[in-house]
mmCIF entry with sequence, helices, sheets and N, C-alpha, C, O atoms, coordinates in Angstrom:
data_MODEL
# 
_entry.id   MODEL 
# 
_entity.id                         1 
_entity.type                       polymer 
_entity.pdbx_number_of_molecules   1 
# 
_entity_poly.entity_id                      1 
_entity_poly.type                           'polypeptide(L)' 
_entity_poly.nstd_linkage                   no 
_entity_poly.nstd_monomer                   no 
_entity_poly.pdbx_seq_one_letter_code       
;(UNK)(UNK)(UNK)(UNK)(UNK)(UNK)(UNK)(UNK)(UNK)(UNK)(UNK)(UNK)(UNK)(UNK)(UNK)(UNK)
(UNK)(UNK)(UNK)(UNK)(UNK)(UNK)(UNK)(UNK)(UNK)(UNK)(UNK)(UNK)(UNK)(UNK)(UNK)(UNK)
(UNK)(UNK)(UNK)(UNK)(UNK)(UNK)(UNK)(UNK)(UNK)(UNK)(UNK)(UNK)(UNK)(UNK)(UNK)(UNK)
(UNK)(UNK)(UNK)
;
_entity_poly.pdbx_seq_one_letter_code_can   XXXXXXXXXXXXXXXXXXXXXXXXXXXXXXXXXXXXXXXXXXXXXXXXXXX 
_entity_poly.pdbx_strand_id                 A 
# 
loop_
_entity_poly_seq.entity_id 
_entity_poly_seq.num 
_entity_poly_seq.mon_id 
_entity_poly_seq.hetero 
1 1  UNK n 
1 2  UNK n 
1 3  UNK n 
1 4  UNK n 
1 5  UNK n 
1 6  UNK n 
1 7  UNK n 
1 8  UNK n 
1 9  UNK n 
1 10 UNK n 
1 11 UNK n 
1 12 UNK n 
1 13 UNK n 
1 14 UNK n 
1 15 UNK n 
1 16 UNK n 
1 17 UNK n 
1 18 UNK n 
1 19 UNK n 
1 20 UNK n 
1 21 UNK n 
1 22 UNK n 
1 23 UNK n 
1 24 UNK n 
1 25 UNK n 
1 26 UNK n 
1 27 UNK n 
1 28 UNK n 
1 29 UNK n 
1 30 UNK n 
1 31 UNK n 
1 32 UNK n 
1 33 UNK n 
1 34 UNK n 
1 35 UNK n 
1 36 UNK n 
1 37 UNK n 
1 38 UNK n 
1 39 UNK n 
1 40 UNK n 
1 41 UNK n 
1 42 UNK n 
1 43 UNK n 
1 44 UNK n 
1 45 UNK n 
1 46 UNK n 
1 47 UNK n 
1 48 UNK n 
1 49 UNK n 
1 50 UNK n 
1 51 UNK n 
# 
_struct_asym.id          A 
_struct_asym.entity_id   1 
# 
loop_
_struct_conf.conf_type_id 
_struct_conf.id 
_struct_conf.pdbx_PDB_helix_id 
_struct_conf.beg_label_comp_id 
_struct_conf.beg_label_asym_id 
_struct_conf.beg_label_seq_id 
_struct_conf.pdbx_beg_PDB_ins_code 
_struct_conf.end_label_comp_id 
_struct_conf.end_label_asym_id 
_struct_conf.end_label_seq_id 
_struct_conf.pdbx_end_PDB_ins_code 
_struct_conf.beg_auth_comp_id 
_struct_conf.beg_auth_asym_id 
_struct_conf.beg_auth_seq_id 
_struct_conf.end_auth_comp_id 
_struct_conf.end_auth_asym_id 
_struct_conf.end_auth_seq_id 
_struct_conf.pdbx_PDB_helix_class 
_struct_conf.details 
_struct_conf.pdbx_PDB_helix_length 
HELX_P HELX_P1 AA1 UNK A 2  ? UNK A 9  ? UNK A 2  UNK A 9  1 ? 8  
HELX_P HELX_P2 AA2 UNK A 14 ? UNK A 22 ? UNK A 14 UNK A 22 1 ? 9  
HELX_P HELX_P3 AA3 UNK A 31 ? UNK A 41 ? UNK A 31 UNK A 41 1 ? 11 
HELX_P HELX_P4 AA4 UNK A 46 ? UNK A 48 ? UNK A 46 UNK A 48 5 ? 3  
# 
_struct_conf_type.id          HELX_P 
_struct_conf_type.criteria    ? 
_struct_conf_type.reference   ? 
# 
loop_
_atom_site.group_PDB 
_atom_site.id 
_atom_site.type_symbol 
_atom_site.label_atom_id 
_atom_site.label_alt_id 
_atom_site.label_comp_id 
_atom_site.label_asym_id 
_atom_site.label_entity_id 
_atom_site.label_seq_id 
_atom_site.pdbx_PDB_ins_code 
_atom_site.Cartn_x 
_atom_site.Cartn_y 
_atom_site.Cartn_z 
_atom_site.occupancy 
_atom_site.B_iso_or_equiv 
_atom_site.pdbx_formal_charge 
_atom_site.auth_seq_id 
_atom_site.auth_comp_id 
_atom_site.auth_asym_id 
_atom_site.auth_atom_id 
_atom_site.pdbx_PDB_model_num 
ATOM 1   N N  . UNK A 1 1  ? 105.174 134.472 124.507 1.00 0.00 ? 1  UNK A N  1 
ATOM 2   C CA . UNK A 1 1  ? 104.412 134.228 123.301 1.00 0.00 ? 1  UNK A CA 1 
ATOM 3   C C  . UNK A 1 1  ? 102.914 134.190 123.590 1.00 0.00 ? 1  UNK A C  1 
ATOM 4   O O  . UNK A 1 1  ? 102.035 134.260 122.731 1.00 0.00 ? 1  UNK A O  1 
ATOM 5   N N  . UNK A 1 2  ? 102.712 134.060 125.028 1.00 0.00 ? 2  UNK A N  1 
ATOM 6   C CA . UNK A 1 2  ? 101.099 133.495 125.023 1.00 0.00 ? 2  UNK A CA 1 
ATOM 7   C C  . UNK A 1 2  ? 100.256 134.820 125.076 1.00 0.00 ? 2  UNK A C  1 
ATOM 8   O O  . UNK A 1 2  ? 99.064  135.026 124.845 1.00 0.00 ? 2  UNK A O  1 
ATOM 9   N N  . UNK A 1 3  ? 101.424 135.762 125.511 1.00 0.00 ? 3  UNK A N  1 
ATOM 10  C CA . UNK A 1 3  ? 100.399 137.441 125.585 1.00 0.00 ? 3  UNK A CA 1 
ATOM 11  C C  . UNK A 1 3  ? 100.324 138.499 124.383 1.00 0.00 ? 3  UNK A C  1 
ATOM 12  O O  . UNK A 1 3  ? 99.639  139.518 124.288 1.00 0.00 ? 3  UNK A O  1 
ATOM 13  N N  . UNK A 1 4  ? 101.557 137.740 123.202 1.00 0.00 ? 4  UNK A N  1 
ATOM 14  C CA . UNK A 1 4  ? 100.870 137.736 121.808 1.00 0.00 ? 4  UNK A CA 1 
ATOM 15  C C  . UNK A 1 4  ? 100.017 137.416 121.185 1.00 0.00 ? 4  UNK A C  1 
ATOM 16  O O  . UNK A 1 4  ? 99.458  138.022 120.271 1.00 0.00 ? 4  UNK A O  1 
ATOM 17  N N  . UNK A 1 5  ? 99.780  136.214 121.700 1.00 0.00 ? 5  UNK A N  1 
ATOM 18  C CA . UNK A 1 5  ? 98.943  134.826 120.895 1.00 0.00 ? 5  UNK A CA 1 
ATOM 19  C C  . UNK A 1 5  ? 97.166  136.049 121.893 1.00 0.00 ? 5  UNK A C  1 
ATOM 20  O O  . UNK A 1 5  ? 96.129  136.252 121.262 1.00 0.00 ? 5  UNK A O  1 
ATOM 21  N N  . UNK A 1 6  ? 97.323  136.444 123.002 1.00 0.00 ? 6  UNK A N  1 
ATOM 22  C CA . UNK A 1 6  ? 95.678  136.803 123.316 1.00 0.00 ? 6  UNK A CA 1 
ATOM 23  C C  . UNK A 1 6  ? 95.576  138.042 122.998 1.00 0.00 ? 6  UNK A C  1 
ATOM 24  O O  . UNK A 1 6  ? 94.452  138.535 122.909 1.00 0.00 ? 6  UNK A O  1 
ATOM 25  N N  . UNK A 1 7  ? 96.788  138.851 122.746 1.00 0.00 ? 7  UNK A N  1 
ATOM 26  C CA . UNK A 1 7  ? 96.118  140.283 122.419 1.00 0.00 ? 7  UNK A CA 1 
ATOM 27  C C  . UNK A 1 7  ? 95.990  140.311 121.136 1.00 0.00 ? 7  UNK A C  1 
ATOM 28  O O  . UNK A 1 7  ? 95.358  141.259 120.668 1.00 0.00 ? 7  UNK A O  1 
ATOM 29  N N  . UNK A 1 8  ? 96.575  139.241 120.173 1.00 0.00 ? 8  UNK A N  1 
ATOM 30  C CA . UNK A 1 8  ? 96.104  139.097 118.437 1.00 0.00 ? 8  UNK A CA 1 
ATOM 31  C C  . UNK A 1 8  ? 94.870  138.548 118.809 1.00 0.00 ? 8  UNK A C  1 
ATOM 32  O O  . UNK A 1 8  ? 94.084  139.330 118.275 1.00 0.00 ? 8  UNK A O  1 
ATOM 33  N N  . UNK A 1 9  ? 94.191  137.689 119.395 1.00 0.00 ? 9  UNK A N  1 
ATOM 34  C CA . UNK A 1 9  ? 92.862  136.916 119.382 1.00 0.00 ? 9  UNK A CA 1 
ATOM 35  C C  . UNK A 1 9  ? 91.952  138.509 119.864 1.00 0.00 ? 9  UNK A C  1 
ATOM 36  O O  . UNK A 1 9  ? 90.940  138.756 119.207 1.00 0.00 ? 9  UNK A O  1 
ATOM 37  N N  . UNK A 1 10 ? 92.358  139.495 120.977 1.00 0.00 ? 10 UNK A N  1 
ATOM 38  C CA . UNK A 1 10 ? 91.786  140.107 121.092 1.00 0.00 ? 10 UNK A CA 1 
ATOM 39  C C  . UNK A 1 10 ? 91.566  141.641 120.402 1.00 0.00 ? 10 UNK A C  1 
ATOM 40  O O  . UNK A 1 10 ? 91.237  142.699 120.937 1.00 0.00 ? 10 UNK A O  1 
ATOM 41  N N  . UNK A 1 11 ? 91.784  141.421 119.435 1.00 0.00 ? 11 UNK A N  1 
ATOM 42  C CA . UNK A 1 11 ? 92.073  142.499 118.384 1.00 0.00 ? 11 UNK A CA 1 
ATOM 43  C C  . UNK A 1 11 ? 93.074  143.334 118.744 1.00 0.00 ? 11 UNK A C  1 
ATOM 44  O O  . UNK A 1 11 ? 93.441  143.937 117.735 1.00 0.00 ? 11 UNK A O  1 
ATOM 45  N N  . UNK A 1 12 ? 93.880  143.756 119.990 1.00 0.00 ? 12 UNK A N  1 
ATOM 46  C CA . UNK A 1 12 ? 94.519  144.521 120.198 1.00 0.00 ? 12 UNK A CA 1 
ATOM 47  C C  . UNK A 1 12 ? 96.395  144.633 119.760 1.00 0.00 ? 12 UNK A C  1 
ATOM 48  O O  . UNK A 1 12 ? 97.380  143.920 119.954 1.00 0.00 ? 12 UNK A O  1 
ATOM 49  N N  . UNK A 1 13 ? 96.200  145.558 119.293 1.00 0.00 ? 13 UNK A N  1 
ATOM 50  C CA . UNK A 1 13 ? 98.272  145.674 118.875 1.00 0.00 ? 13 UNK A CA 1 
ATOM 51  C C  . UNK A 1 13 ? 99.306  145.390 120.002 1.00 0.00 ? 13 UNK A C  1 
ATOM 52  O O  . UNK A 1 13 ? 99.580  146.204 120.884 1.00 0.00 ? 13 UNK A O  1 
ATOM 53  N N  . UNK A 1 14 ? 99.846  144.165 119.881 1.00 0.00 ? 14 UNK A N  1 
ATOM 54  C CA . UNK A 1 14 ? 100.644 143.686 121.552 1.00 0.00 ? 14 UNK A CA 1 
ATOM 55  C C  . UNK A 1 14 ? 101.498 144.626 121.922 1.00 0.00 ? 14 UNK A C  1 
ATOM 56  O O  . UNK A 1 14 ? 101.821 144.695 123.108 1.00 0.00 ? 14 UNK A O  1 
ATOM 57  N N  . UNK A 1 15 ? 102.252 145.917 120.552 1.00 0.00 ? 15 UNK A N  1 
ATOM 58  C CA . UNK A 1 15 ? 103.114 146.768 121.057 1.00 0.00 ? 15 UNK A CA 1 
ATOM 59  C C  . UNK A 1 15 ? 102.554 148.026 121.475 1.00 0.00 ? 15 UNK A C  1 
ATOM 60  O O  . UNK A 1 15 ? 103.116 148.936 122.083 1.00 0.00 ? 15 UNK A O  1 
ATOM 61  N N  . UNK A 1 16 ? 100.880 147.920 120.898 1.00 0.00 ? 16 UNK A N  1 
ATOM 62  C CA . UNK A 1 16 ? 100.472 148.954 121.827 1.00 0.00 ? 16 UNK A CA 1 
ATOM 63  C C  . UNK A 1 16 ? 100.561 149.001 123.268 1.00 0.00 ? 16 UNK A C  1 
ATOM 64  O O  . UNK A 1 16 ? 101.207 149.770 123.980 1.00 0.00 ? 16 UNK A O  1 
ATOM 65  N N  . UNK A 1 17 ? 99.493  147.658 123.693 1.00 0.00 ? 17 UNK A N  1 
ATOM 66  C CA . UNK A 1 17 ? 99.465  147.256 124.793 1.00 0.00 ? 17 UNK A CA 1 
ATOM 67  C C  . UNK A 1 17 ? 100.844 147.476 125.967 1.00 0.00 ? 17 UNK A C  1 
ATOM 68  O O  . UNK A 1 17 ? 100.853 148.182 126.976 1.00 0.00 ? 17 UNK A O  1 
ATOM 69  N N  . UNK A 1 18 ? 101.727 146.776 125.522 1.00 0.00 ? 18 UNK A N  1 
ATOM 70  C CA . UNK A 1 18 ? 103.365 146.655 125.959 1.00 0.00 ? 18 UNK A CA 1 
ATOM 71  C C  . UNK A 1 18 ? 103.727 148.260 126.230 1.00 0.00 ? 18 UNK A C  1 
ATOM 72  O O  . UNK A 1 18 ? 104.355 148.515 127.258 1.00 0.00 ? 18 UNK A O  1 
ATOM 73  N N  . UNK A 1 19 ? 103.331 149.403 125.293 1.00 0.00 ? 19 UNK A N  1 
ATOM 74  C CA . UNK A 1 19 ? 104.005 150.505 125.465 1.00 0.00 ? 19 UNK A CA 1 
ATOM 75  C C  . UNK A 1 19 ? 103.328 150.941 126.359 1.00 0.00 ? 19 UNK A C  1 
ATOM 76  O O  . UNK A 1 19 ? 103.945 151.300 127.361 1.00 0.00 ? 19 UNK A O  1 
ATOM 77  N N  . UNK A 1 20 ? 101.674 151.096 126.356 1.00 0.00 ? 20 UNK A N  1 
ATOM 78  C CA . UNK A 1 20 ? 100.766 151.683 127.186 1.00 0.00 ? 20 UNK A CA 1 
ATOM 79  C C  . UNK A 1 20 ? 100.999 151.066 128.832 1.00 0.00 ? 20 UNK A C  1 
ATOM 80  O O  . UNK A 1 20 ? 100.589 151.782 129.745 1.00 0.00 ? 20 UNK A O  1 
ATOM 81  N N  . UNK A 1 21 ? 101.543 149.970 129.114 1.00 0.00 ? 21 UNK A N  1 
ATOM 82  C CA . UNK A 1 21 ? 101.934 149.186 130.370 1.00 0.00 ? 21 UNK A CA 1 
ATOM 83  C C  . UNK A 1 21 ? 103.154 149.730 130.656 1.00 0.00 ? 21 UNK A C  1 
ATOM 84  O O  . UNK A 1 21 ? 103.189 150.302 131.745 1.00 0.00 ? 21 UNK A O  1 
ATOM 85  N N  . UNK A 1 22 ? 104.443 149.734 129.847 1.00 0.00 ? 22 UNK A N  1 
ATOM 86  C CA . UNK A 1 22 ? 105.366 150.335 130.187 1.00 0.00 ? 22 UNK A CA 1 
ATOM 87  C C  . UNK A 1 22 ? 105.364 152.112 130.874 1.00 0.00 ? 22 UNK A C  1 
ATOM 88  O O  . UNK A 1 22 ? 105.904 152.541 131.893 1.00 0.00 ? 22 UNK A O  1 
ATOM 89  N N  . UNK A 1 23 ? 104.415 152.925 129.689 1.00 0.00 ? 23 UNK A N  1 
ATOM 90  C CA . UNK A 1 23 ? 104.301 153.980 130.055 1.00 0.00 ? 23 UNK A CA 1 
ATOM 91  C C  . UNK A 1 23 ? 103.636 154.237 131.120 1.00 0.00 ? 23 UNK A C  1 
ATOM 92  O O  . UNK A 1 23 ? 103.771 155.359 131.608 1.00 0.00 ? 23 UNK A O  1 
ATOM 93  N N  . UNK A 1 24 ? 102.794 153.322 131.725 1.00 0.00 ? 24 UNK A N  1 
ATOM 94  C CA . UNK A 1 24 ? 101.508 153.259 132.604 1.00 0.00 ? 24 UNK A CA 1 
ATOM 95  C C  . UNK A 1 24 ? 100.346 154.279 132.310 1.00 0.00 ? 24 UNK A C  1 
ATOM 96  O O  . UNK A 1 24 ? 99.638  154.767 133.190 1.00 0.00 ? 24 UNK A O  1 
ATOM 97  N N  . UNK A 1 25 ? 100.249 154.515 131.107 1.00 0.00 ? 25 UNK A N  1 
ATOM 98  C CA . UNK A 1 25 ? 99.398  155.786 130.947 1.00 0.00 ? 25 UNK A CA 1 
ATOM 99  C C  . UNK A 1 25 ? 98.101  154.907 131.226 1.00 0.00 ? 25 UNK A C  1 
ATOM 100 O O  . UNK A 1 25 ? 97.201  155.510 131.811 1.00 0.00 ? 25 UNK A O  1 
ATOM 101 N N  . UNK A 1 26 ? 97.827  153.362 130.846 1.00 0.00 ? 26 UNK A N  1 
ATOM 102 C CA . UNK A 1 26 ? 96.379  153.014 131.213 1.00 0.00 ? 26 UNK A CA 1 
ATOM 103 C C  . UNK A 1 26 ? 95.389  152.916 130.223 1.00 0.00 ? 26 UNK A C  1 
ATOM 104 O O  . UNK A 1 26 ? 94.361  152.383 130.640 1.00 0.00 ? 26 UNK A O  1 
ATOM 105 N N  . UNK A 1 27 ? 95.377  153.136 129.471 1.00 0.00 ? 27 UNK A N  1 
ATOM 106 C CA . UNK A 1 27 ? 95.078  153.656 128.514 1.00 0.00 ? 27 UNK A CA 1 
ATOM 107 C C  . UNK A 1 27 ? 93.965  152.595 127.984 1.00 0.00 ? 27 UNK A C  1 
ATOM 108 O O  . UNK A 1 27 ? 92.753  152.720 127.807 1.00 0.00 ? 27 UNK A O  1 
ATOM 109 N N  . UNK A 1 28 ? 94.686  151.707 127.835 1.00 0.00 ? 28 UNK A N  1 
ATOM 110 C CA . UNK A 1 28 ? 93.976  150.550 127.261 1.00 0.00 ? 28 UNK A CA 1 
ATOM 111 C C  . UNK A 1 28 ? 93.937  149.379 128.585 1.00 0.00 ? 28 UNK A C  1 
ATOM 112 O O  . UNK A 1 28 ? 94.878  149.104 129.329 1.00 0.00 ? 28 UNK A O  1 
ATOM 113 N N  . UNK A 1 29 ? 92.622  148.834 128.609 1.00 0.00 ? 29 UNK A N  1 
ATOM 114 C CA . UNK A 1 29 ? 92.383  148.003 129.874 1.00 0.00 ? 29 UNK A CA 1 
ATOM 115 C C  . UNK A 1 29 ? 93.232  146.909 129.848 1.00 0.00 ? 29 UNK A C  1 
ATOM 116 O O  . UNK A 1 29 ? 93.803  146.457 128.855 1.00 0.00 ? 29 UNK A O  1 
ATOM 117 N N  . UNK A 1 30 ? 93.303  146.391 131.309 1.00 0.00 ? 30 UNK A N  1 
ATOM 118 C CA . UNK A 1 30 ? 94.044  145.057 131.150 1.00 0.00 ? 30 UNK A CA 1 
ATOM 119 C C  . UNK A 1 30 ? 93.456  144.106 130.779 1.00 0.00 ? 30 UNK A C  1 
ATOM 120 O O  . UNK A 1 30 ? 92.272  143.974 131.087 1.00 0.00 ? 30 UNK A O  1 
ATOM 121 N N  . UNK A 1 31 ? 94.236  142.997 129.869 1.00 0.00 ? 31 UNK A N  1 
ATOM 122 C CA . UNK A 1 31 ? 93.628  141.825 129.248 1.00 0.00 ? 31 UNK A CA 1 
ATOM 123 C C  . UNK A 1 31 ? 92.348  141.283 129.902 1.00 0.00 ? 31 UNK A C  1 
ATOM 124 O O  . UNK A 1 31 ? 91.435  140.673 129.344 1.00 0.00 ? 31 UNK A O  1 
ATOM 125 N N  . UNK A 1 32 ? 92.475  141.664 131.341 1.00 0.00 ? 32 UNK A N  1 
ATOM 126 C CA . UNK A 1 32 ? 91.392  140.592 131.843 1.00 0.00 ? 32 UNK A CA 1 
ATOM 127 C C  . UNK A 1 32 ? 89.982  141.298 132.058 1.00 0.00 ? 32 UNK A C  1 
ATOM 128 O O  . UNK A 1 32 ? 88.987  140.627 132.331 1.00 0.00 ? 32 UNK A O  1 
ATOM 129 N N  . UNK A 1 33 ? 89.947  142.428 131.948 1.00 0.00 ? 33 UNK A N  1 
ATOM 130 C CA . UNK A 1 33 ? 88.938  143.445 131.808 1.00 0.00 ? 33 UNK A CA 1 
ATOM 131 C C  . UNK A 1 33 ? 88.326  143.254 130.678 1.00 0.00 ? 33 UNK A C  1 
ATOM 132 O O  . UNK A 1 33 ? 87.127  143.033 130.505 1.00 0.00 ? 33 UNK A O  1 
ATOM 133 N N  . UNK A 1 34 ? 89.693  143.395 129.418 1.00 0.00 ? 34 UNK A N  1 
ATOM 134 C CA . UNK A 1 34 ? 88.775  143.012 127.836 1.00 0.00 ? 34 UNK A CA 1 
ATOM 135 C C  . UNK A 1 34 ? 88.333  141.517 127.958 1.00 0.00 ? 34 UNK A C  1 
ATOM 136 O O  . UNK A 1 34 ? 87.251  141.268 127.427 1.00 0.00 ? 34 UNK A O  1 
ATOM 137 N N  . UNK A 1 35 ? 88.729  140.886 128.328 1.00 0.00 ? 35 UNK A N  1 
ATOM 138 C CA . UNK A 1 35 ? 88.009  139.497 128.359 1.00 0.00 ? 35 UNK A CA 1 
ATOM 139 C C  . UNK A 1 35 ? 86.742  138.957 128.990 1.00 0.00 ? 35 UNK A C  1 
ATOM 140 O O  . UNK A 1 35 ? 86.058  137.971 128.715 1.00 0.00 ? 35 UNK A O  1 
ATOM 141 N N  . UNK A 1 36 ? 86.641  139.843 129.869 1.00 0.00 ? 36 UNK A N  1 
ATOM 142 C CA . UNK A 1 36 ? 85.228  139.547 130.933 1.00 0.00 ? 36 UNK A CA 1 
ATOM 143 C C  . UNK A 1 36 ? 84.217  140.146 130.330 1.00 0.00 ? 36 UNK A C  1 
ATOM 144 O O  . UNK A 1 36 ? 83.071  139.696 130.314 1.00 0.00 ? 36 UNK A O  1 
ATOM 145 N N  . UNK A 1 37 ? 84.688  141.489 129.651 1.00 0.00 ? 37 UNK A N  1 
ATOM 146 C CA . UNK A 1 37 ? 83.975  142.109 128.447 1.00 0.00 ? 37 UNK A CA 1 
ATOM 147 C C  . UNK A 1 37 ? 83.071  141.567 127.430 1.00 0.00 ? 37 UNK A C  1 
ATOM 148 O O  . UNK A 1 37 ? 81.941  141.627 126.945 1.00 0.00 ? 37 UNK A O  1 
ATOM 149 N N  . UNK A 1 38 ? 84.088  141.066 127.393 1.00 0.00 ? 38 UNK A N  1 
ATOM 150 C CA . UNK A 1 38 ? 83.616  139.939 125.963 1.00 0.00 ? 38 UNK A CA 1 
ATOM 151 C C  . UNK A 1 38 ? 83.181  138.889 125.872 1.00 0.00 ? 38 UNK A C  1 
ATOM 152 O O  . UNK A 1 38 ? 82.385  138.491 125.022 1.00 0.00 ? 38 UNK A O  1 
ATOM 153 N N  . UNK A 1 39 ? 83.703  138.247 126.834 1.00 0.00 ? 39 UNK A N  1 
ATOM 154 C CA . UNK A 1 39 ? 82.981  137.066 127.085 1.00 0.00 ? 39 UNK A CA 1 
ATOM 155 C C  . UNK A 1 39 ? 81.509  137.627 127.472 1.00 0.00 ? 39 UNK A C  1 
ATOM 156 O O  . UNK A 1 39 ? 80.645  136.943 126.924 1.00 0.00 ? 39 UNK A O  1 
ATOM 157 N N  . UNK A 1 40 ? 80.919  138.801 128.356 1.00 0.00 ? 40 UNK A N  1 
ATOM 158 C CA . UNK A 1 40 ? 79.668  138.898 128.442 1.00 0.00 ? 40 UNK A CA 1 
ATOM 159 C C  . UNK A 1 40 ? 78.879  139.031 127.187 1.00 0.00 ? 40 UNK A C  1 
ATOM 160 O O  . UNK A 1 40 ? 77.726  138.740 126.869 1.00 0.00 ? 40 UNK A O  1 
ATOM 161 N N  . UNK A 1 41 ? 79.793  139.515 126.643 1.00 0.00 ? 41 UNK A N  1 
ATOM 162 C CA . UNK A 1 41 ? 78.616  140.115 125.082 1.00 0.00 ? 41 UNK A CA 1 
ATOM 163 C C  . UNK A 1 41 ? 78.379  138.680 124.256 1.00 0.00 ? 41 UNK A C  1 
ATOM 164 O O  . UNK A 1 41 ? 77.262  138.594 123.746 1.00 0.00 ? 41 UNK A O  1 
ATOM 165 N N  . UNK A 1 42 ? 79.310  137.496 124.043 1.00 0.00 ? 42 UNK A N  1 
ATOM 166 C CA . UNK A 1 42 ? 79.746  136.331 123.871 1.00 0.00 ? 42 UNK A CA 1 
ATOM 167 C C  . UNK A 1 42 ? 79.993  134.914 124.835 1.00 0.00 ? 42 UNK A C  1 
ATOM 168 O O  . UNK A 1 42 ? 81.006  134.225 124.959 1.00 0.00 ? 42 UNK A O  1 
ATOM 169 N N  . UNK A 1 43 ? 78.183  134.743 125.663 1.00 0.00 ? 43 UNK A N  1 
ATOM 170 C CA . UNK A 1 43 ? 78.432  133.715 126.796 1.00 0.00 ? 43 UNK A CA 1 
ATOM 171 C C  . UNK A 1 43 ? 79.383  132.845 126.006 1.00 0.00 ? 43 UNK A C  1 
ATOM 172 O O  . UNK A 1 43 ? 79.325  132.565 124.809 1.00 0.00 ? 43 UNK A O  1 
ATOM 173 N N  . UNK A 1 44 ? 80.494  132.376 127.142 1.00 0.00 ? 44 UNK A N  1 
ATOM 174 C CA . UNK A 1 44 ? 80.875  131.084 126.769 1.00 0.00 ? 44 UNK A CA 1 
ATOM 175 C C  . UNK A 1 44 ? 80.282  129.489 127.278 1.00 0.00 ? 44 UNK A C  1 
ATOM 176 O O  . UNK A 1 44 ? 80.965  128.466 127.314 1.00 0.00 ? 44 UNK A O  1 
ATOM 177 N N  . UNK A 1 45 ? 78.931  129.605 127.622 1.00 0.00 ? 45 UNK A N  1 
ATOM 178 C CA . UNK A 1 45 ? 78.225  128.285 127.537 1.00 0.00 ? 45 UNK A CA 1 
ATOM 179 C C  . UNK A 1 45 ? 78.896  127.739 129.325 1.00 0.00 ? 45 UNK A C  1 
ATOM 180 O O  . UNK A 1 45 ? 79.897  128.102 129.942 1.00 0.00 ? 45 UNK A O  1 
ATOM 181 N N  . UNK A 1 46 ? 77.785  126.741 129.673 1.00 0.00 ? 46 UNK A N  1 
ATOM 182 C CA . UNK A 1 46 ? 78.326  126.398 131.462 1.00 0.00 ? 46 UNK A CA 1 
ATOM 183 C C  . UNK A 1 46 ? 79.207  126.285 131.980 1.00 0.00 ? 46 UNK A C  1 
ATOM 184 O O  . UNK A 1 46 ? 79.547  126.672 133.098 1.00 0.00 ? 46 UNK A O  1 
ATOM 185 N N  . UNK A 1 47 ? 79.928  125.483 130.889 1.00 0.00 ? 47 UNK A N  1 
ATOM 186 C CA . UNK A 1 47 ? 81.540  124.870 131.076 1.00 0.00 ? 47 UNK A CA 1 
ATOM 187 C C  . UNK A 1 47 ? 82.180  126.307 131.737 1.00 0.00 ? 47 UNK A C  1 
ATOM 188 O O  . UNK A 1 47 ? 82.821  126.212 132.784 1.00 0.00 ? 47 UNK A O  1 
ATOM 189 N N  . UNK A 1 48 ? 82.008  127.515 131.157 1.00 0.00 ? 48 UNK A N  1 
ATOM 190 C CA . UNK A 1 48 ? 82.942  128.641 131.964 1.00 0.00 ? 48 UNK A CA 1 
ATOM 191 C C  . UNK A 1 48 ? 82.313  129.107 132.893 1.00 0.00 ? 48 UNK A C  1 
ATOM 192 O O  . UNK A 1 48 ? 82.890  130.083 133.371 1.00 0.00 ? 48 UNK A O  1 
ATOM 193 N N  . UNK A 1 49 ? 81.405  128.865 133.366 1.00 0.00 ? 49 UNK A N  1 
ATOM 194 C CA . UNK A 1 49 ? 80.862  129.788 134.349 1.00 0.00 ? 49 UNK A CA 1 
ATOM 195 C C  . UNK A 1 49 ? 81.646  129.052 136.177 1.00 0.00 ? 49 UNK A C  1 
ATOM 196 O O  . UNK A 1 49 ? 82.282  128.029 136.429 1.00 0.00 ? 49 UNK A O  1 
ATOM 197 N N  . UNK A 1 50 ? 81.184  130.145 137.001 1.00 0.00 ? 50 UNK A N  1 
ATOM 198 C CA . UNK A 1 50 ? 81.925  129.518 138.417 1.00 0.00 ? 50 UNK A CA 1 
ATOM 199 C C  . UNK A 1 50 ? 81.493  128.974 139.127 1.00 0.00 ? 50 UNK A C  1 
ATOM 200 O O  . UNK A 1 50 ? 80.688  129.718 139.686 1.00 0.00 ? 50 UNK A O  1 
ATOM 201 N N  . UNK A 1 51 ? 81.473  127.925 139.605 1.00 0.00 ? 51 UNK A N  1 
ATOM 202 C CA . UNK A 1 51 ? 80.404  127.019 140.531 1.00 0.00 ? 51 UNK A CA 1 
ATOM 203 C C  . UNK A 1 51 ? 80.893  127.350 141.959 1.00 0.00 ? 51 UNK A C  1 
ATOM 204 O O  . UNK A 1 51 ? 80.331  126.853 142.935 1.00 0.00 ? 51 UNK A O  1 
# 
């Protein structure tokens, strides 16, 4: 449920995602790629950063 719950937060279709992983075509980046993404365009403030 929780890799529903981030690819709806991350705009992405979870059965896209799921097929594009199954197929391995790649297609679409892995979650953690779109997230580092985004979070740059969208600091999340000190608390996230890495000490």
């Amino acid at each position: 449920m929780s890799l529903v719950a981030t690819t709806r937060q991350l705009g992405i279709s979870f059965f896209e995602y799921v097929r594009d992983r199954i197929s391995q075509l790649r297609i679409i980046p892995s979650l953690s790629t779109i997230i580092r993404e985004k979070s740059s365009i969208h600091p999340l403030g000190l608390s996230w950063q890495l000490e």
